[in-house]
Backbone as a ProteinNet text record, in pm:
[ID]
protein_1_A
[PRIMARY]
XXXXXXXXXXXXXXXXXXXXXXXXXXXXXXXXXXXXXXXXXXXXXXXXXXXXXXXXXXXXXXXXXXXXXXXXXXXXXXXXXXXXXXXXXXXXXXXXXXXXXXXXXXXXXXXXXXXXXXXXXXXXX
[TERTIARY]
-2602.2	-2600.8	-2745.6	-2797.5	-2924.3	-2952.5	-3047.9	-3090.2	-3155.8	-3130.5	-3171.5	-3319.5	-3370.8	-3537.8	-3553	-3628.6	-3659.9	-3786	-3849.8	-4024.7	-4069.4	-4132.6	-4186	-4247.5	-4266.7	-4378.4	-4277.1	-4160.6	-4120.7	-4015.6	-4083.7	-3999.9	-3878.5	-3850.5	-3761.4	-3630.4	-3743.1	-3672	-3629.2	-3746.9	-3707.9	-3554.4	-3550	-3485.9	-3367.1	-3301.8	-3206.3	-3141.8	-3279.2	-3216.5	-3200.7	-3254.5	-3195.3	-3043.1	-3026.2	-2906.4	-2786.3	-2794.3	-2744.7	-2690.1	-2852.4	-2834.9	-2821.5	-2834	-2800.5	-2642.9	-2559.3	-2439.9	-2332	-2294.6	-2224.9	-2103.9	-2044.3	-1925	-1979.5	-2085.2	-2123	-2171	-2272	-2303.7	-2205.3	-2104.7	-1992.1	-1921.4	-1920.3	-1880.1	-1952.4	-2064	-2146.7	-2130.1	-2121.4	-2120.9	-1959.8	-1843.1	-1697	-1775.5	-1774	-1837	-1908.6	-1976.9	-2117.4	-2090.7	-1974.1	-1901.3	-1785	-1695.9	-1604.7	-1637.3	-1551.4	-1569.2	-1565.2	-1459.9	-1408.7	-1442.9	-1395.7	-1409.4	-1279.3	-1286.2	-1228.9	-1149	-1000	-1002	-975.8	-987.8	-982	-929.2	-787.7	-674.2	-687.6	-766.4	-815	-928.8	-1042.7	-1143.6	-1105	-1009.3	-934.7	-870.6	-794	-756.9	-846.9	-934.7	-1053.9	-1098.4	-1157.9	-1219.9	-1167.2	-1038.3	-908.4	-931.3	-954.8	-979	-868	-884.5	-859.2	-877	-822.2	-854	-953.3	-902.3	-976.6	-1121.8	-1132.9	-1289.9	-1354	-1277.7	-1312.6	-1380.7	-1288	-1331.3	-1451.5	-1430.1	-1553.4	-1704.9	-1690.4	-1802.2	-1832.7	-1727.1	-1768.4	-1820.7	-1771.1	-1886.3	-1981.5	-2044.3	-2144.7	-2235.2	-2193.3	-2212.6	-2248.9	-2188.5	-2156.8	-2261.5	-2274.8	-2384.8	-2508	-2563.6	-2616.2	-2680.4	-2592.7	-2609.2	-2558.6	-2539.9	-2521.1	-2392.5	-2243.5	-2172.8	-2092.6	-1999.5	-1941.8	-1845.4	-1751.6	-1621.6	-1611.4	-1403.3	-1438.4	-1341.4	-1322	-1282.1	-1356.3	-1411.1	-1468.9	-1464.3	-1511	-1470.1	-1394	-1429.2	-1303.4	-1172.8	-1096.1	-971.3	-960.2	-1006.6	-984.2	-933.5	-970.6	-882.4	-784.4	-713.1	-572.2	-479	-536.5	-463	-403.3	-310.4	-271.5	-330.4	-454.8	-513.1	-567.5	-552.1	-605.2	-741.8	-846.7	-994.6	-1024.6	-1119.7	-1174.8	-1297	-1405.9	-1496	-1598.5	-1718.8	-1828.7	-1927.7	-2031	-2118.6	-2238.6	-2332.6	-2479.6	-2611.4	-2589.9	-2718	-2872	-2861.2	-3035.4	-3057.3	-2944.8	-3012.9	-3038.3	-2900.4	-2915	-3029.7	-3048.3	-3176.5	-3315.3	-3311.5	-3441.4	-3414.6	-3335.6	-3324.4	-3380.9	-3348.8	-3382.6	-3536.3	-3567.7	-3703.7	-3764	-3737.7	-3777.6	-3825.3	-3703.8	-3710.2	-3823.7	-3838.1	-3878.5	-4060.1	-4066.4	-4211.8	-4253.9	-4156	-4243.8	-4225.9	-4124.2	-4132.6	-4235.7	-4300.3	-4419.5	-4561.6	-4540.2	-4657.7	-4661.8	-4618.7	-4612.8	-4561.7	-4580.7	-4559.7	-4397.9	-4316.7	-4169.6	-4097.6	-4177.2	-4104.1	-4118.6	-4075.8	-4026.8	-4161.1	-4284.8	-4393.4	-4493.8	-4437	-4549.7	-4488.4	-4426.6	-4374.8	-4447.1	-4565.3	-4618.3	-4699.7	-4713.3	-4701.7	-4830.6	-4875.3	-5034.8	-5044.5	-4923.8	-4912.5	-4979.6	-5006.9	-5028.6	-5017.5	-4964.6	-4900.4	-4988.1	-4958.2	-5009.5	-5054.5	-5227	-5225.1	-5286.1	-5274.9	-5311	-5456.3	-5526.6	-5691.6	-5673.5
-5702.8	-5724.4	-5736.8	-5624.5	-5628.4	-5788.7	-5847.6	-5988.8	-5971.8	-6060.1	-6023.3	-6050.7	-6000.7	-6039.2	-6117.8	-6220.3	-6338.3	-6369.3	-6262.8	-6267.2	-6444.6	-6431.6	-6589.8	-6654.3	-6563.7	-6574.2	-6598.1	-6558.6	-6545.3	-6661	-6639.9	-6765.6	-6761.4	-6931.5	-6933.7	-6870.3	-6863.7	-6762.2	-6629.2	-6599.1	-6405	-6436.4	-6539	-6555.3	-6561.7	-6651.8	-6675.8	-6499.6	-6468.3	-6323.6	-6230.7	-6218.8	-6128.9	-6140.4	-6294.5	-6314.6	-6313.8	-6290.1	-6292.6	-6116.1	-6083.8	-5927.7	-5852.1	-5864.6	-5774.7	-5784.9	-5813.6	-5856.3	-5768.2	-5677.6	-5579.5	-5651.3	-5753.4	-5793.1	-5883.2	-5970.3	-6072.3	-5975.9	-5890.5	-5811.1	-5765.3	-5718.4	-5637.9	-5769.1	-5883.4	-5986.7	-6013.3	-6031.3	-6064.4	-5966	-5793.2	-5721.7	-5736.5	-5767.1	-5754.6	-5876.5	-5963.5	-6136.3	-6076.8	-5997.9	-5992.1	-5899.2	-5802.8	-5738.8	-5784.1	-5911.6	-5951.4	-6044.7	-6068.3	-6115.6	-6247.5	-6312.4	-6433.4	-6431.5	-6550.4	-6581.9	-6465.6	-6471.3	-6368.2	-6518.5	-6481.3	-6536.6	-6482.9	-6548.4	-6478.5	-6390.3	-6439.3	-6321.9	-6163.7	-6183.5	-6087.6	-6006.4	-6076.8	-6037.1	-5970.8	-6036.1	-5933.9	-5844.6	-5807.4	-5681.7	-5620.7	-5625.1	-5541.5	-5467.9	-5545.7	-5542.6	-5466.8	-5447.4	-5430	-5487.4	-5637.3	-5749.2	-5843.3	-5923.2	-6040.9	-6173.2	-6275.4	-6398	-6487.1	-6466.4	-6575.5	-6520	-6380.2	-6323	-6355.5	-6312.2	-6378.1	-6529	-6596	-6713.9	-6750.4	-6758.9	-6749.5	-6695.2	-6555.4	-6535.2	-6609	-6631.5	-6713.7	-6873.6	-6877.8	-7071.8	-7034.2	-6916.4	-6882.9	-6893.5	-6821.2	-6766.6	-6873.4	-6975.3	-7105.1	-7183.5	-7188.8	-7276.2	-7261.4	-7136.5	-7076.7	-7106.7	-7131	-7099.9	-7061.9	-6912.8	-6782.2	-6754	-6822.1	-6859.6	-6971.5	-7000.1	-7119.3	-7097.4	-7227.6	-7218.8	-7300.2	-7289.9	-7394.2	-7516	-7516.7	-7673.5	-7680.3	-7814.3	-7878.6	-7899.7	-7877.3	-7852.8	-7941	-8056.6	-8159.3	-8147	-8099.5	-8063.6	-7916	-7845.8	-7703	-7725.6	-7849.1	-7852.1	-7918.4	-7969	-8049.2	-8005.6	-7943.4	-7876.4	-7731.9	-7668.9	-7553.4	-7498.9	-7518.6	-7470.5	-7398.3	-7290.3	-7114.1	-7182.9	-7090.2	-7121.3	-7007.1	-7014.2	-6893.1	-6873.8	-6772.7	-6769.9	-6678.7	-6717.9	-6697.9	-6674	-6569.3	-6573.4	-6621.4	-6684.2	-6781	-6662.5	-6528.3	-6463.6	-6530.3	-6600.6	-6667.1	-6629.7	-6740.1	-6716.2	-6612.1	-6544.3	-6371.8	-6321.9	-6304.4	-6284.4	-6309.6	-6435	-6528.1	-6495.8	-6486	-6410.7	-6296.4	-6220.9	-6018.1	-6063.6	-6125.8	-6133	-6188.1	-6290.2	-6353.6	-6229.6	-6142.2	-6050.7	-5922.7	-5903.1	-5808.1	-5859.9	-5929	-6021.1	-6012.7	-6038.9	-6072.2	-5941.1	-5797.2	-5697.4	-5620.2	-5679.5	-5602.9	-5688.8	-5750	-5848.2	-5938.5	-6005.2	-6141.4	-6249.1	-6395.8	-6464.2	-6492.1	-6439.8	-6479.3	-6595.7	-6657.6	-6837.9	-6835.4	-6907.3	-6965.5	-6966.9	-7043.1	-7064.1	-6918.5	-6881.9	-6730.5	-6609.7	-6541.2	-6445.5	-6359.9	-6337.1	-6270.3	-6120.4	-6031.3	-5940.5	-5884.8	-5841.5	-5831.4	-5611.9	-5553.5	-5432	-5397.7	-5327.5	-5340.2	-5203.7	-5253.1	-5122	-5014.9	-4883.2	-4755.1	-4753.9	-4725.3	-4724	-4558	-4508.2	-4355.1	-4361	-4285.7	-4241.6	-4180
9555.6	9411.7	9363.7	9265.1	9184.2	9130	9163.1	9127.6	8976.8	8890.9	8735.9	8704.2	8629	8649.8	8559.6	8532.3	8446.4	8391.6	8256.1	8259.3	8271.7	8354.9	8320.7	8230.1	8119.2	8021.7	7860.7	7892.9	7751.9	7690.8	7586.9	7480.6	7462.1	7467.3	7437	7322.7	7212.9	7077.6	7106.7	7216.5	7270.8	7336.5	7431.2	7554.2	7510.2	7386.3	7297.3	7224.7	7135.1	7087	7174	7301.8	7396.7	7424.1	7479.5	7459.8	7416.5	7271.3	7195	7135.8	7126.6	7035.7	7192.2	7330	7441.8	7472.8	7381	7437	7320.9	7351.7	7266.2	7202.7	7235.2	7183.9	7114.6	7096.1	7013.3	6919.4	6940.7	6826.1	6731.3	6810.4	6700.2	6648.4	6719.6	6603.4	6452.1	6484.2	6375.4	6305.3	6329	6248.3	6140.7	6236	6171.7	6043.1	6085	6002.8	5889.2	5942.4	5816.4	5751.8	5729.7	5686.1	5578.8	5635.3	5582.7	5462.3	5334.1	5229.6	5280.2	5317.4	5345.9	5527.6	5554.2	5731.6	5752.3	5869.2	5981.3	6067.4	6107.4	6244.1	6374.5	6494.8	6580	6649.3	6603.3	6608.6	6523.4	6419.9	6363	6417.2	6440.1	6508	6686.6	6724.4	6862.2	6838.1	6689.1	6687.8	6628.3	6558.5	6515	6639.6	6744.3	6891.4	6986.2	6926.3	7078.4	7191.3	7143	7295.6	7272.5	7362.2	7378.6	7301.2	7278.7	7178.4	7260.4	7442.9	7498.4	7514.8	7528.8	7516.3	7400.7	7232.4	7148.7	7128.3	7139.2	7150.5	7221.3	7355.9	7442.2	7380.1	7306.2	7256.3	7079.3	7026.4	6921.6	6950	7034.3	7101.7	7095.4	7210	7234.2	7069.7	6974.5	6880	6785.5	6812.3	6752.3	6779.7	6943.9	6959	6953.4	6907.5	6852.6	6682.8	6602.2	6494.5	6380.7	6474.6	6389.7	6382.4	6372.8	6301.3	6279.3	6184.5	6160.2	6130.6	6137.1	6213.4	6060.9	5990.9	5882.1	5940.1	6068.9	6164.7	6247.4	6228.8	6319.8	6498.8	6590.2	6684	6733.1	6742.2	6784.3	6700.8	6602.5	6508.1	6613.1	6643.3	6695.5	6854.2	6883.2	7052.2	7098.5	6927.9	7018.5	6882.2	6792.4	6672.5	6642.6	6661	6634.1	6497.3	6493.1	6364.7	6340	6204.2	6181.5	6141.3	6198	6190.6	6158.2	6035.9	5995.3	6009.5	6080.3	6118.7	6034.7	5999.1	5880.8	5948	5926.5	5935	5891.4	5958.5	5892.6	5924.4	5774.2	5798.5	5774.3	5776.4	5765.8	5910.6	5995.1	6209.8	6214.9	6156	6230.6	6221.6	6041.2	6055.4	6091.1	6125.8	6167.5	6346.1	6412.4	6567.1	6569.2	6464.8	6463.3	6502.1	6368	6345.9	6431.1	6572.3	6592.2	6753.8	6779.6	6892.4	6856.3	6740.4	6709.7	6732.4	6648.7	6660.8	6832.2	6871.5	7048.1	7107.8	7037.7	7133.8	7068.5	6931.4	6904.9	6907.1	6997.7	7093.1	7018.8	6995.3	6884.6	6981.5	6954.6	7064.7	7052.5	6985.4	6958.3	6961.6	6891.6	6831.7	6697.4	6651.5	6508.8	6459.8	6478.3	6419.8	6409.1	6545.2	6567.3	6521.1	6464.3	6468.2	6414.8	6392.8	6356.6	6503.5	6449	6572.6	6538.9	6691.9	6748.1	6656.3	6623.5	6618	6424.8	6380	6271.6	6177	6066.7	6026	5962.2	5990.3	5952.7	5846.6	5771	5662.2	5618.3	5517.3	5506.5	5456.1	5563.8	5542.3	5382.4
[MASK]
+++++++++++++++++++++++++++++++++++++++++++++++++++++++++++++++++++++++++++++++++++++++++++++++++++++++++++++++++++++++++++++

């Protein structure tokens, strides 16, 4: 089994949006979310997906603990309650993650304070 490589150098903010934006089913969540007028629930978001509720789920924690979306029950009401939870997207993270990956893959130190990138844009002679 290929062992995963781990730069030693990179931030935590990179380390998070890799996480996050390298993961095709979280992505296409945020996209159904950031799409939808109102919350989405999960049962919805698995037939959108043609997945599963427990994959769902699983990746909306993720998603959750994160940030970058919100649930409108509280997590303790969501684990002993048969209760429809509708799930929202929080574009500020999203966008403050993009920005935060993009900054460090265009040499920027990729944290919250630094995001500013070492690359600089084209100007016409």
């Amino acid at each position: 089994m290929p062992t995963l490589f781990l730069p030693p150098d990179m931030p935590e903010g990179a380390v998070r949006a890799v996480e996050v934006l390298g993961n095709r089913t979280k992505v296409e969540l945020l996209h159904l979310l950031g799409q939808a007028d109102e919350g989405l629930s999960m049962a919805e978001l698995a037939t959108a997906l043609n997945t599963n509720k427990v994959s769902v789920r699983r990746n909306l924690i993720a998603l959750e603990e994160q940030g970058l979306v919100t649930a409108d029950v509280p997590p303790e009401q969501r684990m002993y309650q048969r209760t429809l939870v509708h799930w929202t997207i929080n574009a500020d993270r999203v966008r403050a993650l993009g920005e935060l990956l993009t900054a460090y893959a265009l040499g920027g130190t990729g944290t919250a304070s630094g995001t500013e990138s070492k690359a600089e844009p084209e100007t016409e002679a």
